[in-house]
C-alpha positions as CSV (number, residue, x, y, z in Angstrom):
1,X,-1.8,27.9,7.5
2,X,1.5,28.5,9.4
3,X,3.4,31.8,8.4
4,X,5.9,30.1,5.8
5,X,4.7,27.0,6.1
6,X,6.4,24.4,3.7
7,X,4.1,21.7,4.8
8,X,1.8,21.9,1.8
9,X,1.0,18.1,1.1
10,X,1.0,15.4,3.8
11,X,0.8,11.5,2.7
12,X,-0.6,9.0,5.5
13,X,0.0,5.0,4.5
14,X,-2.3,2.5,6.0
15,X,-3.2,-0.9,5.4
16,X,-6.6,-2.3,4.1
17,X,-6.9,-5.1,7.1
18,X,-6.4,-2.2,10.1
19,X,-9.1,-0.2,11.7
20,X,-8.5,3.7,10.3
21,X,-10.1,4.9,13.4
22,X,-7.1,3.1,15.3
23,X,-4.3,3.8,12.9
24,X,-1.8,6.4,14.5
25,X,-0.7,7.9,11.7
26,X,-4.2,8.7,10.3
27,X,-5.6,10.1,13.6
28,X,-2.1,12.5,13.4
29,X,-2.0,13.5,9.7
30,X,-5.7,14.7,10.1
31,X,-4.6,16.9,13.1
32,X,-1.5,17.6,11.2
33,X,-3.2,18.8,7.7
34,X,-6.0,21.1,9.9
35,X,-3.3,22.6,12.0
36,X,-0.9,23.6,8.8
37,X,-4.1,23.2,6.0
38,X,-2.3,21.0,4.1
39,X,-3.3,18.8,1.3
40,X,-3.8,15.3,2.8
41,X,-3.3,12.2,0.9
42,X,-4.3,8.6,1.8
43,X,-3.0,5.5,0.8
44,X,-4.8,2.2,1.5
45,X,-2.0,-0.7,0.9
46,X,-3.1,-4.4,-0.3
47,X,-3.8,-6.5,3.3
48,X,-1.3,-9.5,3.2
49,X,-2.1,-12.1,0.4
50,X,-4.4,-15.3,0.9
51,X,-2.5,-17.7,-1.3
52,X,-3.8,-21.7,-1.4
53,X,-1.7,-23.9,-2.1
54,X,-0.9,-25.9,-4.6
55,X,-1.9,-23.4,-7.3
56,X,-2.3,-24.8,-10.9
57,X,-3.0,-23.2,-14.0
58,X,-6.5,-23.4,-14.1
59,X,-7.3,-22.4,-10.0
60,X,-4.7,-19.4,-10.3
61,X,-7.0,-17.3,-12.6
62,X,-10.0,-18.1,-10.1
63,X,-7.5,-17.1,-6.9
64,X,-6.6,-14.1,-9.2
65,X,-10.3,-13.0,-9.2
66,X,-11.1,-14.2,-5.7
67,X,-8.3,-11.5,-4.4
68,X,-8.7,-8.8,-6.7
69,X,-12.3,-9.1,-5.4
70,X,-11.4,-9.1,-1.7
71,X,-9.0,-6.1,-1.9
72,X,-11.7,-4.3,-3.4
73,X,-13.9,-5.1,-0.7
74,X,-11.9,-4.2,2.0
75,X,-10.1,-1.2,0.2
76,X,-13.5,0.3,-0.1
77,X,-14.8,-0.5,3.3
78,X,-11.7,1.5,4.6
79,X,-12.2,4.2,2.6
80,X,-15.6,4.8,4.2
81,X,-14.7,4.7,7.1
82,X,-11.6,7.2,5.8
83,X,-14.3,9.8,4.6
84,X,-16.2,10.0,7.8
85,X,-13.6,10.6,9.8
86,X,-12.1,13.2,7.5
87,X,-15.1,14.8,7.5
88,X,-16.2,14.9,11.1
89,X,-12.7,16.7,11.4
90,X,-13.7,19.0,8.3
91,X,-10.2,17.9,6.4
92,X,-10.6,17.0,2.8
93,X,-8.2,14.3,1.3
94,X,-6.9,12.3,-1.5
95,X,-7.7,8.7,-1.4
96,X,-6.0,6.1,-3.3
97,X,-6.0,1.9,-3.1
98,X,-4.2,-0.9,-4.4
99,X,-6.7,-2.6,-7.1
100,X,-5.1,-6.3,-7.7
101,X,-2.3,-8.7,-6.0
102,X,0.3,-7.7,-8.5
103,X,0.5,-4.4,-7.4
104,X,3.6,-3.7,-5.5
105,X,3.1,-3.1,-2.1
106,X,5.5,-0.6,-1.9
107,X,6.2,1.4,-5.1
108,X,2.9,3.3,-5.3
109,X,3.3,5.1,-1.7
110,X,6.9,6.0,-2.5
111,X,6.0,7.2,-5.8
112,X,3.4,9.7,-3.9
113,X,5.7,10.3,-1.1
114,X,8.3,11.9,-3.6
115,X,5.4,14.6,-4.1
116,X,4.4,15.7,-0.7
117,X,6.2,17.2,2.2
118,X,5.9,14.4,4.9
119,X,5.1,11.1,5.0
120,X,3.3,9.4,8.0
121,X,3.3,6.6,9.1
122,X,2.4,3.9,12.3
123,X,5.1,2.7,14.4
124,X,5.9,-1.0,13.7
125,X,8.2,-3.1,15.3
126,X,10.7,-5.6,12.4
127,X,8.8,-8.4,12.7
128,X,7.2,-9.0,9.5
129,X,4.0,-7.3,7.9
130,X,3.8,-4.2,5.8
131,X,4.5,-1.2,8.1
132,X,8.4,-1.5,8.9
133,X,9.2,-2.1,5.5
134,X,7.0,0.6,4.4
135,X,8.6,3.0,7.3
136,X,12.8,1.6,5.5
137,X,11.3,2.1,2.0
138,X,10.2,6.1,2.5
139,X,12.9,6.4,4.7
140,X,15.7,5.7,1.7
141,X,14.0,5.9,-1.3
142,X,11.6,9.1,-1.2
143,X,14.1,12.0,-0.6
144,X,11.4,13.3,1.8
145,X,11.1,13.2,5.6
146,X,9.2,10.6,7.6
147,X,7.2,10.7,10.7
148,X,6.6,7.9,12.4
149,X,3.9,7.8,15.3
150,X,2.9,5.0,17.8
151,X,-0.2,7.4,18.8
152,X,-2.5,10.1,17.6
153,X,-1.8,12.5,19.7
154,X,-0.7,15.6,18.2
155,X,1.4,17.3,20.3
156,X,4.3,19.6,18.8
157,X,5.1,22.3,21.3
158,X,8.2,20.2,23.5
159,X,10.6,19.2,21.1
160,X,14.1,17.6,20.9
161,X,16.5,17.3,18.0
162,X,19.0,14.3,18.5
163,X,22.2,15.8,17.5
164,X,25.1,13.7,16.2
165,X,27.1,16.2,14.0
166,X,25.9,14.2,11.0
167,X,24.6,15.5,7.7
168,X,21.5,13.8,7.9
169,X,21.0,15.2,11.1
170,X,21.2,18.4,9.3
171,X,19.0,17.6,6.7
172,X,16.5,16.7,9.2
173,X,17.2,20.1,11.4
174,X,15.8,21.6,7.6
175,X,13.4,19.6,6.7
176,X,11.6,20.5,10.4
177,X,12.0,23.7,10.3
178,X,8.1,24.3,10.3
179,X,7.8,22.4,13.6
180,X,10.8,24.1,15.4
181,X,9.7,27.6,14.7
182,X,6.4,26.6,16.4
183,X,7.5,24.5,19.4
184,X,7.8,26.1,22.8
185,X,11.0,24.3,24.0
186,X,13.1,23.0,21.5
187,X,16.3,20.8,23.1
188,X,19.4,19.6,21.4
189,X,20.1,16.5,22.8
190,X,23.4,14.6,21.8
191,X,24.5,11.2,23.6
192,X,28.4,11.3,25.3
193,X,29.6,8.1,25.5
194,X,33.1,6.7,25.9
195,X,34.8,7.8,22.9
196,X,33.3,11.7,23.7
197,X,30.2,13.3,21.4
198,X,31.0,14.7,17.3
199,X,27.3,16.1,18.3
200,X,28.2,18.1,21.4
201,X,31.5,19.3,19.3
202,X,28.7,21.3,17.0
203,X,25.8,21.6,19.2
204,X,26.6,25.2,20.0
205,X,26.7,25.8,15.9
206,X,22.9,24.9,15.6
207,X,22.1,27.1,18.8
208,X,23.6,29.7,16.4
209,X,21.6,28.2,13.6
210,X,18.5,27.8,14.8
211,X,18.8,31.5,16.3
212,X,18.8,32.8,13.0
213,X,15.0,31.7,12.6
214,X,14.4,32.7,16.2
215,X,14.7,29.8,17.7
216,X,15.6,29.4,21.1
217,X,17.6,26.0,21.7
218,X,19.1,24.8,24.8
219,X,21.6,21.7,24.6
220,X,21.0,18.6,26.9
221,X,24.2,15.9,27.9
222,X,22.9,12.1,27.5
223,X,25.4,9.9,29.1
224,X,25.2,6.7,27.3
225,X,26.6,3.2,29.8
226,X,28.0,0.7,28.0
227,X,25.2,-1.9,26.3
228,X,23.2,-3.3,23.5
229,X,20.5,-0.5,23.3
230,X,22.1,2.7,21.6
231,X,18.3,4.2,21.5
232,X,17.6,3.4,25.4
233,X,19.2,6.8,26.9
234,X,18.0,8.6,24.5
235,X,14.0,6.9,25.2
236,X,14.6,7.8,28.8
237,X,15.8,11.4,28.2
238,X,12.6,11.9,26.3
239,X,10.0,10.4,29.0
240,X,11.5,12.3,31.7
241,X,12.1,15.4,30.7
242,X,8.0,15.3,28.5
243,X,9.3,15.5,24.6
244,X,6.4,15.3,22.7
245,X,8.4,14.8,19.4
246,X,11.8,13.9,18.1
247,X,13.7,15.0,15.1
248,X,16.8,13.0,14.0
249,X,18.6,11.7,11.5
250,X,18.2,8.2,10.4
251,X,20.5,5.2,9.8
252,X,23.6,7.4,10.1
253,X,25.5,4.0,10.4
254,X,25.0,2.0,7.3
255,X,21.6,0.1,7.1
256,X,24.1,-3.0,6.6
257,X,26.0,-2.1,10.4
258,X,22.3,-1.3,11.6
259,X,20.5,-4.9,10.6
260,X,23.8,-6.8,12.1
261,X,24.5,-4.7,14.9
262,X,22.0,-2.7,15.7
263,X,22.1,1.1,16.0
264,X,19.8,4.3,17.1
265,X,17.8,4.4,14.4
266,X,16.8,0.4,14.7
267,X,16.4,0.9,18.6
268,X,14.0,4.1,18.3
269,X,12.3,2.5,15.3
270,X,11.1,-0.7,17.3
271,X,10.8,1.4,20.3
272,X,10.0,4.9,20.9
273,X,7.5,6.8,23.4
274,X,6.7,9.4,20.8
275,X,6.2,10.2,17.0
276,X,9.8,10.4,15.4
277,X,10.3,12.8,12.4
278,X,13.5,11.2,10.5
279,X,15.3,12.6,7.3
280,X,18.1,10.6,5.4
């Protein structure tokens, strides 16, 4: 384990209809928990309902059955597959699965998310399904930090932190302590636009910050045009320069502001070229 380490206890989410082999977040959390030794957990979410239509009162109880059956089926299948990669990676983990429709598809992995020390999760884009609703949901109601991966790649030594000033940038500066003391190049990028930068105002306060852990932070300009894409300077910062991770602060602007106008956090969520690690 990492000197200090206060990645004990990872949590992966997955769904019972995707292919664990191909699931970002499962491929990372296994490099993740051999890299730190962490406890890994697994959770394997109900697949998306099959509901007929019109249900009475005597078919309900048989389309009760029929699904209870079929996430069974398909819960177990994944977990199979679950335990053999696991163990051709020598990781040992936790494995738990939704047993019947009427279990929320939600409350279970935030309940285990408030008990570990990262959550991981695939990259999904807002258009329906279980994974950016999953993302939201541990995002604001776990009190824990997220990653969220669109590969399995784990890389960790290049890192940026984007820097607005905020106090959930802050928190998430904290919360990724583990990774910052173990990254090579760690960059403080903060985005100038129009109006000037609260971020760059206080970059120069976490340089001092980070120093005191022995961290060694250099502080990168974004300009940011004029447009509808607040996240698009900030993707193209991270491609060029070869970030292999970004640490940020999520939904600084209220989720309300975010859904109507869009925001960062919305643009890096349905878009990024690497994993994200947000706090909130």
């Amino acid at each position: 384990m990492h000197a200090g380490s206060r990645f004990r206890s990872l949590l992966v989410g997955i769904t019972a209809d995707e292919d664990p082999a191909q699931a970002p977040a499962l491929v990372y959390a296994t490099e993740l928990a051999s890299n730190y030794q962490s406890k890994l957990t697994v959770y394997v979410a109900a697949p998306p309902l099959m509901q007929p239509f019109p249900l009475t009162l005597g078919s309900s109880s048989i389309w009760i059955a029929q699904e209870t059956e079929r996430i069974e089926d398909m819960s177990q299948k994944v977990i199979q597959t679950i335990h053999r990669l696991l163990s051709d990676r020598g990781v040992n983990a936790g494995i738990e699965h939704a047993h019947s429709p009427f279990d929320g598809r939600f409350q279970r992995l935030i309940d285990l998310a408030r008990f570990h020390d990262l959550t991981v999760l695939n990259a999904a884009k807002s258009s329906g399904g279980w994974g950016r609703p999953a993302i939201e949901h541990a995002i604001f109601d776990t009190g824990r930090p997220v990653m969220v991966t669109p590969h399995g790649r784990e890389k960790l030594r290049n890192v940026a932190i984007a820097w607005d000033g905020s106090a959930r940038a802050a928190r998430a500066v904290r919360d990724c302590l583990d990774v910052l003391l173990n990254a090579d190049q760690v960059a403080i990028a903060t985005v100038l636009d129009t109006k000037g930068s609260d971020g760059l105002k206080s970059a120069d306060g976490l340089v001092d910050y980070l120093a005191l852990y022995g961290i060694k932070a250099s502080i990168s300009v974004i300009a940011n045009p004029p447009g509808d894409d607040e996240g698009q300077p900030l993707r193209e910062f991270l491609m060029k320069e070869g970030f292999e991770l970004l640490v940020m602060g999520a939904f600084v602007h209220s989720r309300l502001r975010q859904a109507v106008l869009g925001g960062m956090t919305r643009s890096l969520l349905d878009e990024c070229p690497v994993p994200v690690m947000m706090a909130y």
